[in-house]
N, C-alpha and C positions, 0 to 999 in steps of 0.2 A: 330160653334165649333172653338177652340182654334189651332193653327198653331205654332208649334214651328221650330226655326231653327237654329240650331248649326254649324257655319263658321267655323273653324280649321285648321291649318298649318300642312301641310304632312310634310314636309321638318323639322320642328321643332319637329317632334314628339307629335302632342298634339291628336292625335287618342286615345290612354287610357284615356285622361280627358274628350274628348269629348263622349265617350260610356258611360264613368261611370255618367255621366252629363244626358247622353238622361235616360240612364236607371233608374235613378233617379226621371226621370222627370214623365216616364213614370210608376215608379211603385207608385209617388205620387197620382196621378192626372187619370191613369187610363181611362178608357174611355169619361173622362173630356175633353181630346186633341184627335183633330184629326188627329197629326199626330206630331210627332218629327224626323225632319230629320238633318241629318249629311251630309254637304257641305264643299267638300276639297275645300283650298286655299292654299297661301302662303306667305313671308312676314311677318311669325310671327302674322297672324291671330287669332284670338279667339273673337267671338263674337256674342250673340245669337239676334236672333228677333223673335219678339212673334206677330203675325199677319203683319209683315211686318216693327214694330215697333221696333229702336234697344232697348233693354232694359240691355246688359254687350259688353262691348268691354274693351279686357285687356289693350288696350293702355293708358285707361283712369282709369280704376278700379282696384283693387286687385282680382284676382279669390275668390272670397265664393260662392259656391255650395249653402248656406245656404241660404244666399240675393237671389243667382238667383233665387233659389226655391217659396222666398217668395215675388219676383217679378212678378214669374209667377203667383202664387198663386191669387195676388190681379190683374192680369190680367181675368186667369179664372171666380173669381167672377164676374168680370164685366159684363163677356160675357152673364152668367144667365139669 
């Protein structure tokens, strides 16, 4: 099963994006993941991996909820 994991800056404030992220992720995907976890950091953090694999860091990308979603997505499939 599918591993999700959401990095996030406490100190920046990105706890509200990072819930609304997991819980996204989770009411996509459902018992598809087994598990979406939320990992404080600092430094202006934000950055998910999906099996270990990074697949969004802000420093490089623009936040979309929508890409991440359809990153995981074509993750999930894989995993089938």
């Amino acid at each position: 099963m599918t591993r999700v994991e959401i990095t996030y800056c406490v100190p920046c404030g990105h706890l509200d994006r990072a819930q609304s992220l997991q819980e996204r992720l989770l009411s996509t995907f459902g018992r598809e993941l087994e598990a979406v976890s939320l990992v404080t950091g600092d430094s202006g953090v934000f950055t998910v991996h999906v099996d270990g694999d990074l697949v969004f860091d802000k420093a490089d990308d623009e936040y979309d909820p929508d890409a991440i979603v359809e990153t995981v997505r074509g993750r999930v499939s894989a995993a089938d």
